[in-house]
LODOPA-27317 format. One line per field, with one value per atom (N, C-alpha, C): residue number from 1; atom name; x negated, y, z. Coordinates in Angstrom, 1 decimal, m for minus. Atoms other than C-alpha are relative to their C-alpha. Layout:
# LODOPA-27317
i <- (NUM  ...) $
at <- (CA  ...) $
x <- (X  ...) $
y <- (Y  ...) $
z <- (Z  ...) $
***
This chain:
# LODOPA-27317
i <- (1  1  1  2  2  2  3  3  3  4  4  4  5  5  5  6  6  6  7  7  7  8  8  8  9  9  9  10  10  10  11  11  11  12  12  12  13  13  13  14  14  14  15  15  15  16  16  16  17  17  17  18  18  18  19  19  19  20  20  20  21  21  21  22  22  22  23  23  23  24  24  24  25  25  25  26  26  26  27  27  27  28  28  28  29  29  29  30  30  30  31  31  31  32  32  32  33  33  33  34  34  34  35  35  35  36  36  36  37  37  37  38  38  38  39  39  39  40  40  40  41  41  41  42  42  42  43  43  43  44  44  44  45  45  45  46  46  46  47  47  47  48  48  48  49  49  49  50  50  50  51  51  51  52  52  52  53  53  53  54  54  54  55  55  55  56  56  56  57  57  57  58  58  58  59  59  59  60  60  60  61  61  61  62  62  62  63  63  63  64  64  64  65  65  65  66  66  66  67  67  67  68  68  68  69  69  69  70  70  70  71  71  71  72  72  72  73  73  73  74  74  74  75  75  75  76  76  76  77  77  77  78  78  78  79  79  79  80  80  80  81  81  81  82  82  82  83  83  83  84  84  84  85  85  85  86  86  86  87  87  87  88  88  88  89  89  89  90  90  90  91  91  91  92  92  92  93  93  93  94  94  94  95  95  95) $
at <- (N  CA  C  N  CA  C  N  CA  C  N  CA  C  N  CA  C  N  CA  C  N  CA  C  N  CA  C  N  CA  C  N  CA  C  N  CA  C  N  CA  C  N  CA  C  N  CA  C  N  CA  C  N  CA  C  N  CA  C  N  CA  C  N  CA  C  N  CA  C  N  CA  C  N  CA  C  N  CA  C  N  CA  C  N  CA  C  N  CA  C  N  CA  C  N  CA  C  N  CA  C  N  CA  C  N  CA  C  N  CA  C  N  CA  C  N  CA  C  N  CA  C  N  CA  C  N  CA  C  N  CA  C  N  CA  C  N  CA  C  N  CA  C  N  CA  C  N  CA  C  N  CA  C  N  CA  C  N  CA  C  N  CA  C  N  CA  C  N  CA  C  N  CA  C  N  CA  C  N  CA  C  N  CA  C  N  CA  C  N  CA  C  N  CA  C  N  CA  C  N  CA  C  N  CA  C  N  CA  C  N  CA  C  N  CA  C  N  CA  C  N  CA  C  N  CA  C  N  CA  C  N  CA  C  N  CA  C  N  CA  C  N  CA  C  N  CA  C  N  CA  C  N  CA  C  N  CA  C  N  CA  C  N  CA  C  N  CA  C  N  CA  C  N  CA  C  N  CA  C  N  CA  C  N  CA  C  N  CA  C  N  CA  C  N  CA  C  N  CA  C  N  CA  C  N  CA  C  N  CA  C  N  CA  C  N  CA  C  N  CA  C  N  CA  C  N  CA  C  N  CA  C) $
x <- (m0.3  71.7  1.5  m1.4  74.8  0.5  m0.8  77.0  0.4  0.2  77.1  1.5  m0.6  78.8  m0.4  0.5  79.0  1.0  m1.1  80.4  m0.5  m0.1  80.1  m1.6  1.5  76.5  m0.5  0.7  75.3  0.5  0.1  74.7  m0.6  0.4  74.3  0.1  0.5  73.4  0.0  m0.1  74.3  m1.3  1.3  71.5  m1.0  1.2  68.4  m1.1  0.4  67.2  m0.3  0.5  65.8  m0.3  0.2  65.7  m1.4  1.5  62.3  m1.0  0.2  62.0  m0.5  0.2  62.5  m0.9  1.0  59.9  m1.0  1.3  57.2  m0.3  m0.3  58.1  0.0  0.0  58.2  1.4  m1.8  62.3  0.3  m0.3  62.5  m0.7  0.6  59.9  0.7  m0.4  61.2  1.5  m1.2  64.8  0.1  0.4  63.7  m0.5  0.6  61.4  1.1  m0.7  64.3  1.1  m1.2  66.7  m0.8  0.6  63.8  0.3  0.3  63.5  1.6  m1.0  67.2  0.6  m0.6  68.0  m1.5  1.1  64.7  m0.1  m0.6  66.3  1.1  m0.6  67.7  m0.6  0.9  65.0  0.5  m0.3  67.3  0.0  m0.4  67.8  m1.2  0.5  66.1  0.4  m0.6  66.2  m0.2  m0.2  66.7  0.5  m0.7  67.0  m0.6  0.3  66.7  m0.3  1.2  64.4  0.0  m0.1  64.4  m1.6  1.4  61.2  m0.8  1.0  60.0  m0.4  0.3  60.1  m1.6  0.7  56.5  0.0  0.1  56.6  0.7  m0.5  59.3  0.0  1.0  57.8  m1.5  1.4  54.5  0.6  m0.2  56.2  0.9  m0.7  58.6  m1.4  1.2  55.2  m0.4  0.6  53.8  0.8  m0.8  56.7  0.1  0.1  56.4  0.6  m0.2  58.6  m0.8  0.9  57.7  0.7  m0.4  58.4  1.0  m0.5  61.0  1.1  m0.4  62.5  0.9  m0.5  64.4  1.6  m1.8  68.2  m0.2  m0.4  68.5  0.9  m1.1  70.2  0.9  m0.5  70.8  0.7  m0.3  71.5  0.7  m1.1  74.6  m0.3  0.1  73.2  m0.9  0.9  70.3  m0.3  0.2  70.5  m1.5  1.7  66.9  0.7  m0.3  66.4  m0.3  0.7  65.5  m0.5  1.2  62.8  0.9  m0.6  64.6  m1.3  0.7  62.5  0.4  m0.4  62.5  m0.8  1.0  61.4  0.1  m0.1  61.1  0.5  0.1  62.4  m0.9  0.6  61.0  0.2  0.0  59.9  0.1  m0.1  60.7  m1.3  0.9  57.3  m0.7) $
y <- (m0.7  m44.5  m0.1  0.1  m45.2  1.7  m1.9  m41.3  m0.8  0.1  m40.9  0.7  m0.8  m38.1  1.1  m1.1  m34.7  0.1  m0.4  m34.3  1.4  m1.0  m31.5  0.3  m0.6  m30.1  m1.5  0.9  m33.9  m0.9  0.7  m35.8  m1.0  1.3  m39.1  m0.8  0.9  m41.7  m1.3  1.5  m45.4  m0.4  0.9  m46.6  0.7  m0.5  m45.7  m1.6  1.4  m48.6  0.4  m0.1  m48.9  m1.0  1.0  m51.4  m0.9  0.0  m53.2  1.1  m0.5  m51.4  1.2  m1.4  m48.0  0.5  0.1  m48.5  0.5  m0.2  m47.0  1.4  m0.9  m44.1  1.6  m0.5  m41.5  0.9  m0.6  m41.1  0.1  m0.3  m41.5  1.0  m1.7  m39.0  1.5  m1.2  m36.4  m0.1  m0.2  m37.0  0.2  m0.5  m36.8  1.6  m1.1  m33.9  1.1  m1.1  m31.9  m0.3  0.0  m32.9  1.1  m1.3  m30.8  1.1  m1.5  m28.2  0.6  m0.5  m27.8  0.3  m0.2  m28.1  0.6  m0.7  m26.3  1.0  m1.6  m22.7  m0.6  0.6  m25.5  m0.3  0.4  m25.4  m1.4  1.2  m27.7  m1.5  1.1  m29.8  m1.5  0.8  m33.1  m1.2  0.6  m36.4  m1.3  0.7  m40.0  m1.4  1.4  m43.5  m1.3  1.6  m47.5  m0.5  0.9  m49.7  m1.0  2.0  m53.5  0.0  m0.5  m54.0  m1.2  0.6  m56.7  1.1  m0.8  m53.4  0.5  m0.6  m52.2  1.1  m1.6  m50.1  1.1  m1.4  m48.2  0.7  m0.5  m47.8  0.7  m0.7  m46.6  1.2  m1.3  m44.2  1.1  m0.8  m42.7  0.4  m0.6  m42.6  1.3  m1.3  m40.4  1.1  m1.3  m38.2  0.5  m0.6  m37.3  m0.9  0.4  m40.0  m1.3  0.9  m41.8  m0.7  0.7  m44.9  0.4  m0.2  m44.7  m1.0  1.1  m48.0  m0.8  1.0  m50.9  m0.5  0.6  m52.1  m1.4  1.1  m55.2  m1.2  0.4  m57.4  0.6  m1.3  m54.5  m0.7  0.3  m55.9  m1.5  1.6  m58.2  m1.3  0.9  m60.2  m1.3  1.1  m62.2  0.4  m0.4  m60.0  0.4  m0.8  m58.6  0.9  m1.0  m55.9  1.4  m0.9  m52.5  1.1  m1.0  m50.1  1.3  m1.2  m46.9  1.3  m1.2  m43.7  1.4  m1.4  m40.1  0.9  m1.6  m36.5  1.0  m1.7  m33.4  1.1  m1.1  m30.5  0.4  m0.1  m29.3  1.5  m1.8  m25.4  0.7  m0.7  m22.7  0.6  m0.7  m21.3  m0.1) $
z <- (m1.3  m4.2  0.1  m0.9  m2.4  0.2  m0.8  m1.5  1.4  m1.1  1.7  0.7  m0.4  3.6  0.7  m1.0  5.4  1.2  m1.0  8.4  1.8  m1.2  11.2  0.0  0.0  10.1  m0.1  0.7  9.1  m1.1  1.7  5.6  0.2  0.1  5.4  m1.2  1.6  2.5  0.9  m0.4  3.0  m0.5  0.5  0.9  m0.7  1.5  m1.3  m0.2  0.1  m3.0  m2.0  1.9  m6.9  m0.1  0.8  m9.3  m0.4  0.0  m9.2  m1.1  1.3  m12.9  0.2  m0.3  m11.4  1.1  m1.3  m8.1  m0.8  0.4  m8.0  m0.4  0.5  m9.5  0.5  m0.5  m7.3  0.3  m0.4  m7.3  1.4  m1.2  m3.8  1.0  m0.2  m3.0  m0.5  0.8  m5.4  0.9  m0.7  m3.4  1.0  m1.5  0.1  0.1  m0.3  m0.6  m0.6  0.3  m2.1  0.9  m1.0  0.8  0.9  m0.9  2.9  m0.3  0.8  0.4  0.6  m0.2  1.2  1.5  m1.1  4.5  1.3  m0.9  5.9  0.7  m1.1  7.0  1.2  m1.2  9.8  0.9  m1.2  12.7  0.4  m1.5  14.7  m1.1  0.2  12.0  m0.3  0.3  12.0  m0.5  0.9  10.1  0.5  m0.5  11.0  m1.5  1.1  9.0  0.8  m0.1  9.0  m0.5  1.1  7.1  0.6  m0.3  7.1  0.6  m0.4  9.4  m0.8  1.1  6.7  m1.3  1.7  3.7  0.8  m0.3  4.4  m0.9  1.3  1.0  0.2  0.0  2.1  1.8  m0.7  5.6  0.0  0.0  4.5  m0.5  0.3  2.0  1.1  m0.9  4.8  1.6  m0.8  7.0  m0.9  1.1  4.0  0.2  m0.1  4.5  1.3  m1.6  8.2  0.6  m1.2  9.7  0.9  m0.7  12.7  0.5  m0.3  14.2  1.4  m1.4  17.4  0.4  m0.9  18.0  m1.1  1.1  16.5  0.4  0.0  15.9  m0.2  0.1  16.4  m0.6  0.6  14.1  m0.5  0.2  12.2  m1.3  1.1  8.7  0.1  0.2  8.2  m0.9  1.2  5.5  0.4  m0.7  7.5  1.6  m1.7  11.1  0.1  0.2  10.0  0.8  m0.8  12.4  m0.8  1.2  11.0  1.4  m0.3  12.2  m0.2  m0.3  13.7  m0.6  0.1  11.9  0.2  m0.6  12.9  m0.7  1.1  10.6  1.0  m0.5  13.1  m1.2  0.8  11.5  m1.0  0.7  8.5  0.0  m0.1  9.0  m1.4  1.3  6.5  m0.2  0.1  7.0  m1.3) $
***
């Protein structure tokens, strides 16, 4: 995992990516679900990322976690101009 930053009530992460070795494993679940755990007394706050729209694995697991599809960047990734699949989390309630 790439650090990211905070800036004016948002946190951002350049990357989450694991070593084929370490897939599978449920490290990126276990990191996601404690970014909710933490930022969940934030009604307003909701969550947002980019996925290469060839990764299906990490499309299905970010379906598993609540987000949903809402549109695509175009020639998002510098490396081949793959696009990536815009996803979106609604708030996560303290209830």
């Amino acid at each position: 995992m790439r650090a990211g930053g905070y800036s004016h009530r948002a946190l951002w992460h350049t990357r989450l990516r694991h070593r084929p070795a370490h897939q599978r494993r449920g490290i990126a679940t276990a990191l996601l679900e404690r970014l909710f755990e933490l930022t969940r007394d934030d009604e307003r706050r909701g969550y947002t990322l980019e996925v290469r729209v060839s990764n299906e694995d990490a499309i299905r697991l970010y379906e598993k976690l609540g987000f949903e599809s809402r549109g695509i960047r175009r020639g998002y990734y510098t490396d081949n101009r793959e696009d990536a699949l815009i996803m979106w989390k609604d708030p996560v309630s303290a209830a």
